[in-house]
N, C-alpha and C positions, 0 to 999 in steps of 0.2 A: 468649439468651447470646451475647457478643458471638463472633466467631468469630476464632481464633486467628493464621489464616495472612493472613486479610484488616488486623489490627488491626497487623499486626509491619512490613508496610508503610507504615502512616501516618509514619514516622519520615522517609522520602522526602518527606514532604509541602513539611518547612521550605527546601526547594530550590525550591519553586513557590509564590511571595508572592502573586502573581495572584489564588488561587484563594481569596484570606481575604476577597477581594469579591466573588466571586462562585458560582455552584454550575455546574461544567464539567463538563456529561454529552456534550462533542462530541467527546472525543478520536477517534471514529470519522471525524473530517473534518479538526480543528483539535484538536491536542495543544494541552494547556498550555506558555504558555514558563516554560522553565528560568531563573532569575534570572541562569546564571551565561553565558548564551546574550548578554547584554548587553558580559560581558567577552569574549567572545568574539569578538564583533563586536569590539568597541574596540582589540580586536589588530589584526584585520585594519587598521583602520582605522591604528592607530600605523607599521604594519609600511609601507602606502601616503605616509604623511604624512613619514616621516621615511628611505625608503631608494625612495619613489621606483620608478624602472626594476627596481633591485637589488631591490624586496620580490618579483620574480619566483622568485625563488631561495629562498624561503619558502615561497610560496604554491603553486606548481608541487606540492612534495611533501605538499600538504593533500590533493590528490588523491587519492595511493595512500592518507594515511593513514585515510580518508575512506569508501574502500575497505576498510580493513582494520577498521574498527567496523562496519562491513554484516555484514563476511562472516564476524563473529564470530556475530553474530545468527542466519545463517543458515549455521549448522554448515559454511559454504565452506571448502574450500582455498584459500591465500595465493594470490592472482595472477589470482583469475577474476571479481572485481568491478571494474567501471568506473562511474566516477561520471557524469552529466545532469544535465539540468535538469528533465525532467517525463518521464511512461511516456507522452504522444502521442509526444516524441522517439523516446523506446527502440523504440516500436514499429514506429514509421516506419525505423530504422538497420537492425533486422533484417527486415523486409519487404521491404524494398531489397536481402534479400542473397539475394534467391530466383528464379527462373526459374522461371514459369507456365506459358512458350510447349509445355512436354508433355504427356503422360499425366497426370504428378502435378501439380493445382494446383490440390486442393480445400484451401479453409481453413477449419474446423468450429472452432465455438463458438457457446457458450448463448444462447438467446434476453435472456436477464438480463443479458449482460454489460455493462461499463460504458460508455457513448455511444460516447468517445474512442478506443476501443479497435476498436470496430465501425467508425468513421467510417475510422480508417487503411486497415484489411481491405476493405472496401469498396472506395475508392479503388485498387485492387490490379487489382480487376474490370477497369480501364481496359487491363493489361498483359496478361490468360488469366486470372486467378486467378480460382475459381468459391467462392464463400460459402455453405456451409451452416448454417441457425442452428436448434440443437437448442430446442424450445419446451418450454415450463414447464408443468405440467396445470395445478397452484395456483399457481403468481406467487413462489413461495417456492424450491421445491426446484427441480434440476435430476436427469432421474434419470441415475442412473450409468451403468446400461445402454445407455439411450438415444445418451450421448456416447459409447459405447464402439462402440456399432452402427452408428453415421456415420462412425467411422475406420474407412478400408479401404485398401486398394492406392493407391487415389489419391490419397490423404491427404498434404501437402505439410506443413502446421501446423496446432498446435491451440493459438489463443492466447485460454488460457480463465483466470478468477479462481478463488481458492483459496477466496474467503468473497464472496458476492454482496454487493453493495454495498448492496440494498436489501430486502435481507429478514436478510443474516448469515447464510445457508445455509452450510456448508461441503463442498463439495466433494471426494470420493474421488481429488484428485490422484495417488494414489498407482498405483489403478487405471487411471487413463484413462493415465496416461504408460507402465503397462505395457501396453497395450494398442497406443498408438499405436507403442513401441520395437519392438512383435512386426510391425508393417508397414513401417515404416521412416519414420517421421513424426515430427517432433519438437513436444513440449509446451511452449510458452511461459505459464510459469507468473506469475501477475497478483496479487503478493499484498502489494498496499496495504492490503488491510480485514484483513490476519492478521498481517503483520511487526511486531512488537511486543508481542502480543497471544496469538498461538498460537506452540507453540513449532515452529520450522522446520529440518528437514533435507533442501538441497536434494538434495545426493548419495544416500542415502537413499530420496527422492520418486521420483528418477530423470529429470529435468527435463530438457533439452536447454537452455533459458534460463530466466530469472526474471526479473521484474523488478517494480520499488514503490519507493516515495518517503518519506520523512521528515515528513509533513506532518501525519500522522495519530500513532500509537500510538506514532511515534519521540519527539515533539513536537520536530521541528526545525524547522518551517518550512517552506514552499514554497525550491524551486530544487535540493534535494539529490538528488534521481532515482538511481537506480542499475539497474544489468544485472550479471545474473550469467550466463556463458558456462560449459557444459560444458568442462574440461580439451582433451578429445580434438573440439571441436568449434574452438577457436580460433582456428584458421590456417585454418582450410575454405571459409569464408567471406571473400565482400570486397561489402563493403559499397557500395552508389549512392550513399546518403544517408552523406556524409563529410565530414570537413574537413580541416584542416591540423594537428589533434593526432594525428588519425588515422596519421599517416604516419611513417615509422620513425624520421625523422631530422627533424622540425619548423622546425629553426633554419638547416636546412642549403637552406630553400628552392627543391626542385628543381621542376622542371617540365617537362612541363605534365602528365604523367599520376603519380595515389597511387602510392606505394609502401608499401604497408601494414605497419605495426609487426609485429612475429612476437609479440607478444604482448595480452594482451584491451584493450588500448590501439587497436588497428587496429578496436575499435567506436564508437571516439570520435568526435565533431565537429570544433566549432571551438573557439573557446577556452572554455575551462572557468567557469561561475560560483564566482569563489572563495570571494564573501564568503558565500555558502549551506552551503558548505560549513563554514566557523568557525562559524555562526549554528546549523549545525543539530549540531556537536558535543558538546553539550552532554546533550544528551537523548538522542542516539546510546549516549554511554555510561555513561549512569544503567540505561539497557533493559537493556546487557549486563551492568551490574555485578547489579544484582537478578537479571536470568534470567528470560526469561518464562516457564519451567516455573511461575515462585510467580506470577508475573503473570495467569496461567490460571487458577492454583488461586482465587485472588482473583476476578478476573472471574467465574469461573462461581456464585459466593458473590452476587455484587454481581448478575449480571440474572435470578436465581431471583428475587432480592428487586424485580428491575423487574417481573418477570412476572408477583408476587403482586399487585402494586399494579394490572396492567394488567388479570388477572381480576378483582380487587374493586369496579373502577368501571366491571367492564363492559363494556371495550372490546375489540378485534378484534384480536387476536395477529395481525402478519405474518411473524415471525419464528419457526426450529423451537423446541418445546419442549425437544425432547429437548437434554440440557448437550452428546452427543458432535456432534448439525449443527449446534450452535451459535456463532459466534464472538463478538467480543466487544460489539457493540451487539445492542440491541431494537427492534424499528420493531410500531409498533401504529397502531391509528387508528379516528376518530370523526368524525364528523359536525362541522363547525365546526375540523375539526386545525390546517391550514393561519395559521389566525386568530389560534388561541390559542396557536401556535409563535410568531410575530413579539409576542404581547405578553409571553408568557416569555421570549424574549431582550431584549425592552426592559428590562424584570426583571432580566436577570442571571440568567438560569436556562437558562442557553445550551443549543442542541437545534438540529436544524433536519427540513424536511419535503420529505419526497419526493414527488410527483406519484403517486397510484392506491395509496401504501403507509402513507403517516401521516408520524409523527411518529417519528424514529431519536435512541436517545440510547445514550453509551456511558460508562458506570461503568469507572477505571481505577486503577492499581493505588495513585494519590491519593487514592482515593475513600472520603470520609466513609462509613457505611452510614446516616447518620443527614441526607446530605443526599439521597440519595432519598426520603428522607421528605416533605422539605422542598419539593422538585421537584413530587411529586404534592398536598401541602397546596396549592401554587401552582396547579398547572392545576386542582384542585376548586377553588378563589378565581376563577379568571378563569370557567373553564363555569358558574359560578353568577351571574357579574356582580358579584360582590364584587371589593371591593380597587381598583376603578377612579378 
């Protein structure tokens, strides 16, 4: 029987033309684009082509408004999102806003986390920062305790993800941020693989920052990045890694030393990618008009049903079973995965493969139930040598 909350969805669908060519189980990497993400563009573009200097005056306030679809998403109060370009950025802006040279300047996070993330942290090492990286027993989970029993006194940040990237684990953010607030550590919260997809309260979670991008379960696109700053953290910080948006008074060109905006503006750079921002509006506010409470209820509908297909043919769950650590992709894997991911995306049966984990696909809240059927008819056709 077809299932009620997954099927009331489909109505969303006629907003995503793309996907009548194809079968898109990558929303965990590449959202589908919004058709109306074209017009969107074509603004920015008109706005360029016909006012010139003056489209600044346009463009400029795509920023906050950019900010205010985030921070819908993420149950935020007005005023504590600032838009990026990518989370290497974000990471690197609040890295920079730290002093190593003490006591406090250990940075902990999971052996799982995502490359980019580790590479900033790392790079820290050069100024006192000391890295601890919590390991994984199975490659899947992280245990909670574990992160909680590495924050201590010396604990500087914890800039950890909310859903692993390569298994979908979900993470007890809720714990570890109380854990690290009872030392005095602040949790940079990483939740590319959950914004869109699990419903989020940063206030709530207790998070000191957040940050994630539009690329994935938003479908906006690369370039939309965003930071969320605690209220009462705002003004506290002054950033290394800055630019000239950063600064209170932008136009007023002072120099030679920032003057930092008094508000979450002074985590900015240089100038803002605008057209990222038009581009990824689209899909921003399809997320909030739906609600990912139904988007969840869906998803977990959608990779019970990848799960059956991954035990029926056999193969090796990477991802937890259980619906509450799980978010919204599945990664599995086989003998030959690698090979037969590149001729199902030749296909059209878009997926892609992680190194030591398989094969990740993510059912969204466009999702036919009848094209993961389709999906796995596909990869039994290719591991048999048929259909070639």
């Amino acid at each position: 029987m077809a299932d009620p909350v997954a099927d009331s969805l489909l109505e969303w669908r006629k907003h995503f033309p793309a996907l009548e060519s194809c079968v898109h189980l990558i929303s965990h990497s590449l959202g589908c684009v919004p058709a109306k993400a074209k017009d969107d563009l074509g603004e920015f573009i008109e706005l360029w082509s016909t006012k010139s200097i003056t489209a600044w005056s346009d463009w400029l306030p795509e920023v906050n408004h950019a900010a205010a679809r985030i921070e819908k998403i993420l149950s935020a109060p007005a005023g504590t999102v600032i838009m990026h370009q990518n989370v290497s950025t974000v990471m690197a802006v609040l890295a920079s806003c730290f002093d190593y040279t003490g006591g406090r300047n250990k940075i902990v996070y999971e052996a799982l986390q995502f490359p980019t993330v580790s590479y900033v942290w790392q790079a820290e090492e050069r100024r006192g920062a000391k890295c601890q990286l919590v390991p994984s027993k199975d490659g899947i989970r992280i245990d909670v305790d574990a992160m909680c029993d590495a924050i201590d006194e010396t604990t500087l940040a914890v800039p950890m993800s909310h859903v692993i990237f390569s298994s979908a684990y979900i993470q007890d953010a809720k714990k570890i941020c109380s854990k690290a607030r009872s030392v005095g550590a602040h949790v940079i919260l990483d939740c590319y693989q959950s914004v869109g997809t699990l419903p989020l309260d940063v206030v709530d979670l207790g998070v000191s920052f957040a940050c994630g991008g539009s690329v994935k379960y938003l479908c906006g696109g690369p370039g939309a990045a965003w930071l969320y700053v605690r209220p009462d953290l705002t003004g506290q910080f002054a950033p290394r890694v800055t630019g000239w948006f950063g600064n209170e008074a932008p136009f007023a060109f002072t120099m030679p030393e920032q003057s930092y905006a008094d508000n979450v503006w002074r985590y900015m750079g240089g100038t803002p990618a605008i057209a990222a921002l038009y581009q990824s509006r689209a899909g921003q506010s399809i997320i909030a008009e739906i609600g990912v409470r139904k988007i969840r209820d869906k998803s977990l509908v959608m990779t019970d049903q990848v799960i059956q297909w991954v035990d029926e043919l056999g193969m090796t769950l990477n991802s937890p079973r259980l619906a509450h650590e799980r978010g919204g992709s599945v990664v599995f894997d086989f003998v030959g995965a690698a090979d037969v991911c590149r001729e199902l995306n030749r296909r059209k049966f878009f997926c892609d493969h992680r190194p030591g984990v398989g094969i990740r696909i993510a059912p969204h809240f466009y999702t036919k139930a009848e094209e993961i059927d389709l999906f796995f008819a596909e990869l039994k056709k290719i591991r048999s040598g048929a259909g070639r």
